[in-house]
C-alpha positions as CSV (number, residue, x, y, z in Angstrom):
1,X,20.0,9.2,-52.4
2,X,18.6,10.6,-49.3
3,X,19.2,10.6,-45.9
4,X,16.3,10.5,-42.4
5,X,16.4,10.3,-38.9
6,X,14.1,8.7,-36.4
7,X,14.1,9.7,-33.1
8,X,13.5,6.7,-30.7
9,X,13.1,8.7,-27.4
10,X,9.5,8.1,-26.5
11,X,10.5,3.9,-26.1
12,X,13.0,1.8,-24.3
13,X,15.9,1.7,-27.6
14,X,17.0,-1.3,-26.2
15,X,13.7,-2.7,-26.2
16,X,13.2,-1.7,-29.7
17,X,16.4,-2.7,-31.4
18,X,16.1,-6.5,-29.1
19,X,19.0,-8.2,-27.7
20,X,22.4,-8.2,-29.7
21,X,20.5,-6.3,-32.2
22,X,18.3,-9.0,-32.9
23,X,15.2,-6.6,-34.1
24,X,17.7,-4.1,-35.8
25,X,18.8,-7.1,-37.9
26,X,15.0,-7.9,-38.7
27,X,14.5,-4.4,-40.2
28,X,18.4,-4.5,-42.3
29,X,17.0,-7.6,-44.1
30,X,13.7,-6.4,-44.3
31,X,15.1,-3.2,-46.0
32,X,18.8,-4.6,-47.7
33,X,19.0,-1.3,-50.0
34,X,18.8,1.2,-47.2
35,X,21.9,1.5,-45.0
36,X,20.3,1.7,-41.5
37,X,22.3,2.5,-38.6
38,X,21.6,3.3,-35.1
39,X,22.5,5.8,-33.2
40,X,21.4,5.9,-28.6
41,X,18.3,6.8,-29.1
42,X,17.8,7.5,-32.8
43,X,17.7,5.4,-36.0
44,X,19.4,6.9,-39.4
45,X,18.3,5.7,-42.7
46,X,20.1,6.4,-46.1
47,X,18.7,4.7,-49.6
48,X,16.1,5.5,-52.3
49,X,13.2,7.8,-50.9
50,X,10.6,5.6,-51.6
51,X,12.3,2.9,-49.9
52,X,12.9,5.5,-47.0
53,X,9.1,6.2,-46.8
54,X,8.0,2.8,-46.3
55,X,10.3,2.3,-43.3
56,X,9.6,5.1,-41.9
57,X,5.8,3.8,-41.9
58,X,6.8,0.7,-40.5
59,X,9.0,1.8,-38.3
60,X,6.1,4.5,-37.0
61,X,4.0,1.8,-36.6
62,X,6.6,-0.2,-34.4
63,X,6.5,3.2,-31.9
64,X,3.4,3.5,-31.7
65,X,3.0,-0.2,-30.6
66,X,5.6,0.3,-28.4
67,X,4.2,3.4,-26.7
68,X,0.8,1.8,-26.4
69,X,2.3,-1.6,-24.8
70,X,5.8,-1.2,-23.9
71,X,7.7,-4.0,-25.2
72,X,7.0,-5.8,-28.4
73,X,8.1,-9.6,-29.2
74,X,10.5,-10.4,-31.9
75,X,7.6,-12.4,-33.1
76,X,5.1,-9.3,-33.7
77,X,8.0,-7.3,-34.8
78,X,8.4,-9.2,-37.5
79,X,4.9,-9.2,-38.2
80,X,4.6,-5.5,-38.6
81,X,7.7,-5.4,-40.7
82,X,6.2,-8.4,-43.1
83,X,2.6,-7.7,-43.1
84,X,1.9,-5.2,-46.1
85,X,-1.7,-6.0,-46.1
86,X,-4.1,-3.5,-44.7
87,X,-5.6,-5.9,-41.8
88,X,-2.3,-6.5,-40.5
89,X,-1.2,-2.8,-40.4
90,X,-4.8,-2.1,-38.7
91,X,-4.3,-4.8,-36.0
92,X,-1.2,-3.2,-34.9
93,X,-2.1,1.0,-35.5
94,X,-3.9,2.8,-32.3
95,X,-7.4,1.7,-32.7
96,X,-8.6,3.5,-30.0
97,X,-6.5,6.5,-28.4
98,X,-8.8,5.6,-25.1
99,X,-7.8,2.5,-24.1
100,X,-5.8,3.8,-21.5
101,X,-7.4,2.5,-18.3
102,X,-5.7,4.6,-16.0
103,X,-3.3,7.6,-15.6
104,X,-0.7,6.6,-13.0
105,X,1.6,8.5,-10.9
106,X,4.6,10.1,-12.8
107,X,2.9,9.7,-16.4
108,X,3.0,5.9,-16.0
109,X,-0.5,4.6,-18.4
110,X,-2.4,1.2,-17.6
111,X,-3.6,-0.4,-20.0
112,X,-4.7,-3.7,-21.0
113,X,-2.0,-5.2,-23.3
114,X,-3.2,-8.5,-24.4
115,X,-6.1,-9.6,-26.5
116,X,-8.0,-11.5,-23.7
117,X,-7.2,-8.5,-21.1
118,X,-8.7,-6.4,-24.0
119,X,-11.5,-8.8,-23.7
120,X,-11.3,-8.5,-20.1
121,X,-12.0,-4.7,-20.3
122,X,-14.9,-5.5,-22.7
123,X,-16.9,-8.0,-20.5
124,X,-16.7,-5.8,-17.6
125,X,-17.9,-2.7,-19.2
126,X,-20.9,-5.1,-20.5
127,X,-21.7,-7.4,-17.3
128,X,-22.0,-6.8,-13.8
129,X,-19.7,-10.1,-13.1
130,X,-16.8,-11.3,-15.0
131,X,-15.0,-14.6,-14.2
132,X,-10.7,-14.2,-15.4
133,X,-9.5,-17.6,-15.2
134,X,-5.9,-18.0,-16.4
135,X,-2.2,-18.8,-14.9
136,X,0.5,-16.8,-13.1
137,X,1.2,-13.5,-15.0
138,X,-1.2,-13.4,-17.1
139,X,-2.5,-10.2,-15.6
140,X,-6.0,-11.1,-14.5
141,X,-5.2,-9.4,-11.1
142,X,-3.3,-5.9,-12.8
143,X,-6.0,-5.3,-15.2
144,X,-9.2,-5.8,-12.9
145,X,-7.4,-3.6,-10.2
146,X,-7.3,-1.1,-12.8
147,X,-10.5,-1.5,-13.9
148,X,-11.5,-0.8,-10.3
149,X,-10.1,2.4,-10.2
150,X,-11.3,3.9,-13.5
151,X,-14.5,3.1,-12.1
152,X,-13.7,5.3,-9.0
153,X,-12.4,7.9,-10.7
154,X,-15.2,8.0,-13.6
155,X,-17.9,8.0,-10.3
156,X,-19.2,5.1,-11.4
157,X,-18.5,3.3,-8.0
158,X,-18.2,5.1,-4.4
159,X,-16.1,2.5,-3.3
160,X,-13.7,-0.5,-4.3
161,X,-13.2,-3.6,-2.4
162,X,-10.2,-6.0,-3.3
163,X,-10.7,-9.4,-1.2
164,X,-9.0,-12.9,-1.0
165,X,-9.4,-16.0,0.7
166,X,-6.7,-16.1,3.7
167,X,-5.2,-18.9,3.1
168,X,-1.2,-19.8,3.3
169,X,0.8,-21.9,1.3
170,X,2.3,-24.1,3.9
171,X,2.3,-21.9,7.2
172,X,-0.7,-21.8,9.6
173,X,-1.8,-17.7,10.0
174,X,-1.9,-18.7,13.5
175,X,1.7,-19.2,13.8
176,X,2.6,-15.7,11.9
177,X,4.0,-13.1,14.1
178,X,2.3,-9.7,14.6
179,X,-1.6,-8.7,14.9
180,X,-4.3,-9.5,12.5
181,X,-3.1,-7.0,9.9
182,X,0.1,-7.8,10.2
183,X,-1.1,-11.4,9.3
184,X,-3.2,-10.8,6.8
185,X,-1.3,-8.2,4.6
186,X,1.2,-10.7,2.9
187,X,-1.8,-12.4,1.2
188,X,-3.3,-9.0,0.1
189,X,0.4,-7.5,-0.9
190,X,0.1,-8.0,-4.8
191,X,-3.4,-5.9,-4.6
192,X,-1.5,-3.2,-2.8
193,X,1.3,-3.4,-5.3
194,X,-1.3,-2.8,-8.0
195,X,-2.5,-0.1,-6.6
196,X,0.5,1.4,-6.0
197,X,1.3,1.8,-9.7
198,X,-1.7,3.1,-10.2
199,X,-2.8,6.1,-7.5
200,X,-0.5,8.4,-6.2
201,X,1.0,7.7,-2.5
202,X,-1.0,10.5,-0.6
203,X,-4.1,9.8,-2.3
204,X,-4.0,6.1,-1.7
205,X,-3.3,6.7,1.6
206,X,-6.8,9.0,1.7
207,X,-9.0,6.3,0.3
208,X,-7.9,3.6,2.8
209,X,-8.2,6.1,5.4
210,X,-11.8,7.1,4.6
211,X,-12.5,3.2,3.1
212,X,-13.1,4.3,0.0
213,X,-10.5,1.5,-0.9
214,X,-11.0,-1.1,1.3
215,X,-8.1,-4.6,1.2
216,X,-9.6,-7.2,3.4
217,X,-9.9,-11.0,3.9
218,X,-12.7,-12.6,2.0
219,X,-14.1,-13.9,5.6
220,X,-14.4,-9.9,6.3
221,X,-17.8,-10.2,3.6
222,X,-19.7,-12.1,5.5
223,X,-23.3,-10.9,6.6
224,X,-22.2,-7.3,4.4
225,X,-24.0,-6.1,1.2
226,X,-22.0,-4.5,-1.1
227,X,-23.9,-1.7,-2.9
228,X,-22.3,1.1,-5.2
229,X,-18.9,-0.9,-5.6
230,X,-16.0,-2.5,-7.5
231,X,-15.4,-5.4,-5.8
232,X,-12.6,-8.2,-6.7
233,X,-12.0,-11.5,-5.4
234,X,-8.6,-12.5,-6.1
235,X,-6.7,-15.9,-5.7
236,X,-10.7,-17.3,-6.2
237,X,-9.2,-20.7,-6.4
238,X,-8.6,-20.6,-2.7
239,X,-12.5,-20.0,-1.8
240,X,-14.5,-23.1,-1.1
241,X,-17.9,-23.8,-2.1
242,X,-19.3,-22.2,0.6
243,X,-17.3,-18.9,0.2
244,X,-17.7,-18.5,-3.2
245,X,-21.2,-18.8,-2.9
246,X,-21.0,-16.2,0.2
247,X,-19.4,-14.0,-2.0
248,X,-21.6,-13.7,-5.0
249,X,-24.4,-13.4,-2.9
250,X,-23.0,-10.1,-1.2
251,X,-23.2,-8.2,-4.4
252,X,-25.9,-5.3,-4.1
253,X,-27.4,-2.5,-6.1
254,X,-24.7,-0.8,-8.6
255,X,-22.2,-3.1,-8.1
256,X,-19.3,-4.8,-9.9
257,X,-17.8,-7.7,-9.2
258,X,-14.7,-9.5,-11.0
259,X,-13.4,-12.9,-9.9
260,X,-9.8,-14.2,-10.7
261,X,-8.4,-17.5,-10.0
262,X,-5.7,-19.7,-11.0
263,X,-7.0,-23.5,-10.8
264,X,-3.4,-25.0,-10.9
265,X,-2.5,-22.9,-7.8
266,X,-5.0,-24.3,-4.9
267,X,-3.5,-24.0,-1.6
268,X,-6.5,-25.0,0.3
269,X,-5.6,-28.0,2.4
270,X,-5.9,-31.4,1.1
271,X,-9.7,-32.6,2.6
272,X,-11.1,-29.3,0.9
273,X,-12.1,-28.6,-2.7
274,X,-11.9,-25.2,-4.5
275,X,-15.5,-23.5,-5.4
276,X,-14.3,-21.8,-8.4
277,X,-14.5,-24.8,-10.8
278,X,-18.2,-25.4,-9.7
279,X,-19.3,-21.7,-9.4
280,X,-17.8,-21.3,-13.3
281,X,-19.6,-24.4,-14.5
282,X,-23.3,-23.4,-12.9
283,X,-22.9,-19.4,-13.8
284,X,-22.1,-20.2,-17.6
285,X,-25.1,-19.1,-20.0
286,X,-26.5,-16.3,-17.5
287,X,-27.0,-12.6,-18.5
288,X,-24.5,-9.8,-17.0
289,X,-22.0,-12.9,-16.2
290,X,-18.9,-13.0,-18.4
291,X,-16.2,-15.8,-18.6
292,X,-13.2,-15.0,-19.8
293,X,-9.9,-17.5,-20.5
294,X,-7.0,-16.2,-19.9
295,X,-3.6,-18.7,-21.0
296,X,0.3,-17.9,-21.4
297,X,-0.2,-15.9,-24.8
298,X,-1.4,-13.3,-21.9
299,X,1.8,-13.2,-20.1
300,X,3.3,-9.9,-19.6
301,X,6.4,-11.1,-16.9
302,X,9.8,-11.9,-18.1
303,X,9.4,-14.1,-21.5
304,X,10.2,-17.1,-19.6
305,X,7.4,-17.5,-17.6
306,X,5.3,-18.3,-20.7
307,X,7.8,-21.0,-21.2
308,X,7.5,-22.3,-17.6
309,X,3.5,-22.4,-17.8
310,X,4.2,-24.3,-21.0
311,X,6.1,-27.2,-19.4
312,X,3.7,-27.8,-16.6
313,X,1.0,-28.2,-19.2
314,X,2.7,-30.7,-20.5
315,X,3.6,-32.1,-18.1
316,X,0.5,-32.1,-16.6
317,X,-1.4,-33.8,-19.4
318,X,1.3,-36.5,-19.9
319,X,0.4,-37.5,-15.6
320,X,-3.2,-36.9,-16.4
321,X,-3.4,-34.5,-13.9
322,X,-7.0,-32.9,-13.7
323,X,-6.9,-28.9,-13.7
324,X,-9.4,-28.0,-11.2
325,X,-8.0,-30.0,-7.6
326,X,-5.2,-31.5,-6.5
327,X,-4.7,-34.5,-5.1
């Protein structure tokens, strides 16, 4: 009988051992001749060596998941402990130790983490335009802002320019407080927030000083060609035919564009239809265009946002609701 320790200090322990030990319990039964205890941050295993090793391997596998992506369901835990067969361990093992997007302040890593944000990465390294369509938390936003700034850093672009259509949900901008900034930053705070995460403070600061980085309204595009530049539409939902069309047109020589949009969240008011469902349907089947589906397999926010997305659907098929306007 012999005895191993794992060290569990380069994840969250609690993350890796679930609530009330849930995960922990997964392995015991997984493993019922090995006494496995855990210890803070480390895990100790006693039993048959062979029955050690293959832990060990599994459990290796579960770090290195865990280090890639940061959390791992009780779902794909279970998969890694069960799967035996070589495809499964493959899905799960470091396929490619590049796939970090970026390096963020204090050793954070971006990366994409789901298998349409993975296909998010892939479309835009292969088209000029990519269309992310998918609900709240999916990270359509995260991931193209990310993709942004790889491209800055890799020179690739000179510039990146992160837009979205000014409208409010339920408050008129002309009844907001302060001057046009002021106004407009509220709409444009979850780009900020993404770059935040992602550039150090000073050095943000530098690029939105000298407009490398530029945050504006999407009516700020008009009559401008965009050459040499990552540029993102955000919230694309909330652009009208008109805009939309505005907006693809702008794109010049060297450029990148990625649109996201959400077509269950239109805030444009009632006598106005969103462009987004149109400009998807007309750009389908052209070359350097992508299209990519995001749904709530894709959601990286607390668990129960997946859930929530879930019971709108439903109930939104059972009123017969159609996905592209309101009413």
């Amino acid at each position: 009988m012999t005895e191993t320790i794992i060290n569990l200090e380069s994840v969250n322990p609690i993350e890796f051992f679930g609530v009330n030990n849930r995960k922990l319990d997964l392995l015991k039964r997984k493993f019922p001749l090995l006494k496995i205890l855990s210890r803070g941050t480390q895990i100790k295993l006693s039993g048959a060596p062979e029955q050690i090793e293959t832990a060990r391997e599994k459990i290796d596998l579960i770090i290195q998941y865990m280090e890639r992506n940061g959390d791992l369901s009780e779902n794909y835990f279970e998969q890694i402990l069960g799967g035996d067969d070589a495809e499964t361990i493959d899905n799960f093992k470091e396929r490619n130790p590049n796939d970090i997007l970026v390096f963020g302040p204090n050793g954070k890593t971006v990366r994409a983490r789901t298998a349409n944000q993975k296909r998010m990465v892939s479309a835009s390294d292969k088209n000029d335009i990519v269309f992310a369509i998918g609900p709240a938390g999916t990270g359509k936003t995260y991931t193209a802002v990310a993709l942004a700034v790889r491209a800055l850093k890799n020179k690739i672009v000179k510039k990146i320019i992160l837009t979205r259509p000014a409208v409010e949900a339920g408050e008129s901008l002309g009844f907001l407080p302060g001057d046009l900034k002021e106004k407009i930053d509220p709409y444009l705070r979850p780009l900020y927030d993404a770059l935040d995460d992602m550039i150090p403070a000073d050095k943000l600061g530098y690029y939105m000083s000298t407009r490398t980085i530029e945050i504006a309204p999407l009516a700020y595009m008009r009559g401008r060609t965009l050459d040499n530049a990552f540029i993102i539409l955000d919230e694309a939902q909330n652009a009208n035919d008109l805009q939309l069309k505005m907006f693809l047109t702008r794109i010049g020589a060297n450029a990148k564009a990625i649109i996201t949009g959400d077509p269950t969240q239109i805030d444009l008011p009632k006598n106005q239809r969103s462009g987004l469902e149109k400009a998807t349907r007309i750009l389908q089947n052209i070359d350097g265009i992508a299209h990519i589906a995001l749904d709530e397999e894709d959601v990286v926010r607390h668990k129960l946002v997946k859930a929530i997305i879930k019971a709108y659907d439903r109930e939104k098929e059972k009123e017969g609701e159609p996905s592209y306007h309101r009413h």
